[in-house]
N, C-alpha and C positions, 0 to 999 in steps of 0.2 A: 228854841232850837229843837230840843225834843219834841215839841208838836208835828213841825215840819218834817222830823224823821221818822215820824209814823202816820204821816202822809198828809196834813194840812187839817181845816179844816175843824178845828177840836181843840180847847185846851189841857193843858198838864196841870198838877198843884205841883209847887214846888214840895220837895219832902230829902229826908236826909239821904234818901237811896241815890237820889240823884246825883246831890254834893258826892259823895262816897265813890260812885260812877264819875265823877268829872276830874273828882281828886287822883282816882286809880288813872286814867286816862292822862290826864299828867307827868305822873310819873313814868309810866310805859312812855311815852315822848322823848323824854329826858334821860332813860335811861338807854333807849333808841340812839338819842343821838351823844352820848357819851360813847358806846361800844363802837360807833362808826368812826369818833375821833381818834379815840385810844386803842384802835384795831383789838377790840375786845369780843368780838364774835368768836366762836369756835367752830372750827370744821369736822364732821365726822364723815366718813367714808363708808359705802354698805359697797362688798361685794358681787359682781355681775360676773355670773360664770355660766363656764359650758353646761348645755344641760343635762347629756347623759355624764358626765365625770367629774362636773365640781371644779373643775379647772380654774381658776380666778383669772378671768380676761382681762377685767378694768373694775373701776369702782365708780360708785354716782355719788356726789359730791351733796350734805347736806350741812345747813349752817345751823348752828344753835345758839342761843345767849341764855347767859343764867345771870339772876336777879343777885342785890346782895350777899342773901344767906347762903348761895350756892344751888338753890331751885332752879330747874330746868324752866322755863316761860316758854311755853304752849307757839310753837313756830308760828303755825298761822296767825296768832293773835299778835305778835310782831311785827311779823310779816305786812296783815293789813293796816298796819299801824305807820309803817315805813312807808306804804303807798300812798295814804292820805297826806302826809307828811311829803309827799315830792322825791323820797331818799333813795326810793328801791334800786334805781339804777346807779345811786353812788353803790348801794350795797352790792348788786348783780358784780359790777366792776371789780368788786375787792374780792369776792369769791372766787371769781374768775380767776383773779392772779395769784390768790393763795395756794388754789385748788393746782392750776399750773406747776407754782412753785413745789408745790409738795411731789405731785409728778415724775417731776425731773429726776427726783433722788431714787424711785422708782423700778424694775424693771422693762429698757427698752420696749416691750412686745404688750406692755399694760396700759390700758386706756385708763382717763378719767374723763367722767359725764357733768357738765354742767347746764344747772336749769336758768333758763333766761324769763325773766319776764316780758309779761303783752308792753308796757313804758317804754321799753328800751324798741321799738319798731313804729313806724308807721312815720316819724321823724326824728328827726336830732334827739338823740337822748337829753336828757335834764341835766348831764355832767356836759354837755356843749359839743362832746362828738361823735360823731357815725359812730352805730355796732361796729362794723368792720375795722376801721379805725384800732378801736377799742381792742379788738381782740387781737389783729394783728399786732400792734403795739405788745400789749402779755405775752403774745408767744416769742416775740423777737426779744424783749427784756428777760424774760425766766430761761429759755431756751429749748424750749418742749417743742417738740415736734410736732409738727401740724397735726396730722396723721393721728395723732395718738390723744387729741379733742373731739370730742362730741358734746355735741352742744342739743342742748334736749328743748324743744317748744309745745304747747299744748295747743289743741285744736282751736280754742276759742282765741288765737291771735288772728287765724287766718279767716274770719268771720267777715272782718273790714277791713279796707282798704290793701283788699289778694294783692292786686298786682305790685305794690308798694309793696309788701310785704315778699313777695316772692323774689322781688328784686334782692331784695338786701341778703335775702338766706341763699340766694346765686352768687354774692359777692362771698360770701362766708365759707361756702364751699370751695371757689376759686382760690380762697387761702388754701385750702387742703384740709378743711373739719371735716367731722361727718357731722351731719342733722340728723338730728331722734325726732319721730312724734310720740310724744310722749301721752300715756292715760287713755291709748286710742281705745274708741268705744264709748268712753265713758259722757263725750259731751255730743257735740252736732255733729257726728260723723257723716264726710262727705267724701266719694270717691272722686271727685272732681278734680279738688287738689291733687289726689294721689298722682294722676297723671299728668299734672300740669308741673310738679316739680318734682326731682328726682331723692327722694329721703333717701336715708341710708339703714333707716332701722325704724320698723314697728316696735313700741311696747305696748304691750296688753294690757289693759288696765286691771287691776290688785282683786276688784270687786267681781270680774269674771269668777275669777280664780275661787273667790271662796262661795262665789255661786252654787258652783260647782261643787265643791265640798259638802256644800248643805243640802245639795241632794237635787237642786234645780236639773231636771233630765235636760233639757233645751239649751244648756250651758255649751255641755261638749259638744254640741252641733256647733253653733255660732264661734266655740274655738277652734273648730275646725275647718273653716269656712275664715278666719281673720288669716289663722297659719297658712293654708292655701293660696291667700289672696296676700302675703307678703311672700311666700314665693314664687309668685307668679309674675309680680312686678321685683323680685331680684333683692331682694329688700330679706335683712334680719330680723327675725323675728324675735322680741326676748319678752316673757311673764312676768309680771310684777308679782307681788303680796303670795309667793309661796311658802306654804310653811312648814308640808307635811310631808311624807313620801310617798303616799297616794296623791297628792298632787304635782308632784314631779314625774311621779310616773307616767299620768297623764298624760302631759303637756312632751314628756320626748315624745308616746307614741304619737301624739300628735306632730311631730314634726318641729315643735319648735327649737330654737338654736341657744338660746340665752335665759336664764333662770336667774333673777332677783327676787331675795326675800329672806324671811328668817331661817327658812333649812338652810342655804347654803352660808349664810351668815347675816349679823344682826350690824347695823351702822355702828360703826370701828373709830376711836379718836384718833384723829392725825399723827399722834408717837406710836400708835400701835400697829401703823397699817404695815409696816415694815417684818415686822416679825409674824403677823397672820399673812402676805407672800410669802415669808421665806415656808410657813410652814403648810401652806398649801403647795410650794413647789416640793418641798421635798415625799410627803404625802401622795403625788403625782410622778416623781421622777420615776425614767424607766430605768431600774437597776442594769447594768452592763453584766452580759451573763457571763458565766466564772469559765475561763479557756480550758478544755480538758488534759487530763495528765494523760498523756502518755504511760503506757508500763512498758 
């Protein structure tokens, strides 16, 4: 099997790295599909705010699992671990209703963002029902208002089977979410899509961003020209991987609407996200000016 996955054609010796590699791979399985029974995954929250003010609009919904001893394990290495495995869209599902559930408790005017995987499109998910289904279902059970879901997708879904694919993110909308494209930039960008379904919000991809930082001069063109072109089609524009205040600066003059990333905060545990609102609202509140005294 390792011959074949480094492309046929050639043998391997067996040697203990292998074992070692097959042993770890085991366990990552196993430990996989323990957090998915015992709803052992953990949710943290990163803050998505205005971009000249810091304002906290909503947050984008990230899952994590930690091993025995309390170690963090490397998301993606999970992540692609659950896909081989068949699991992603039992996982997708449960995030969805966690990330909802937490939501609720909430202020009304605060969004949460979650990321769907390519599994869950193109047919019946592997948990046996329609996306749409699925999410309508989460928002009628938790109680979250449509409105106050975005649901984020990456450009390499709508690579194959578009019109399939544009169907179901039409049905999704017609709930009342908004759709993100999320990472734009970074993979097959095509303006094709852009006018063929109505997103609700551009994110920039992170890598612009520190392009840009590093001194790349070509950067701020091509950021000015994405920001342009999400308000030209009506569309929010928000920046991923900010971290500095020279690159915030940027991106307001630039025009853009929405700033994720470490300057405006770093992903939040689910008990905490309550108290980093209350203290971004109050940090924000416009103080009610003091009535004058008469003499």
């Amino acid at each position: 099997y390792r011959a074949k996955a480094m492309g046929r054609n050639r043998y391997i010796i067996f040697n203990r790295q292998i074992e070692e590699e097959r042993a770890a791979k085991l366990l990552l399985e196993q430990r996989v599909r323990d957090a998915l029974d015992e709803s052992a995954f953990r949710l943290h929250f990163q803050p998505i705010c205005d971009a000249a003010t810091g304002l906290i609009l909503g947050f984008e919904t990230l899952i994590r699992m930690f091993d025995e001893n309390g170690d963090l394990v490397p998301t993606q290495e999970f992540v692609n671990c659950a896909g081989s495995m068949g699991l992603i869209t039992h996982i997708d599902e449960w995030v969805l209703r966690e990330a909802c559930r937490a939501a609720v408790t909430w202020p009304e005017n605060t969004t949460v963002a979650v990321n769907l995987s390519p599994a869950n499109f193109g047919r019946a998910s592997i948990t046996g029902r329609q996306l749409r289904r699925v999410v309508s279902d989460v928002l009628q059970e938790t109680g979250l208002a449509a409105h106050r879901l975005e649901l984020e997708i990456t450009e390499g879904i709508l690579l194959e089977n578009t019109e399939e694919v544009m169907s179901e993110l039409r049905g999704l909308k017609e709930l009342g979410a908004s759709i993100s494209l999320d990472d734009f930039g970074a993979g097959y960008s095509s303006l094709n899509y852009l006018w063929k379904f109505p997103f609700d919000k551009l994110k920039i991809d992170g890598s612009f961003v520190r392009d840009a930082h590093a001194g790349e001069k070509v950067i701020p063109s091509i950021l000015r020209a994405i920001v342009a072109l999400g308000k030209d089609l009506r569309l929010r524009v928000c920046a991923e991987g900010v971290e500095t205040e020279e690159q915030r600066d940027l991106l307001v003059a630039l025009g853009a609407d929405q700033i994720q990333g470490y300057f405006y905060g770093r992903p939040t545990d689910i008990d905490d996200v309550a108290a980093l609102i209350l203290s971004n609202f109050s940090e924000h509140a416009v103080r009610p000016s003091q009535p004058s005294q008469r003499r």
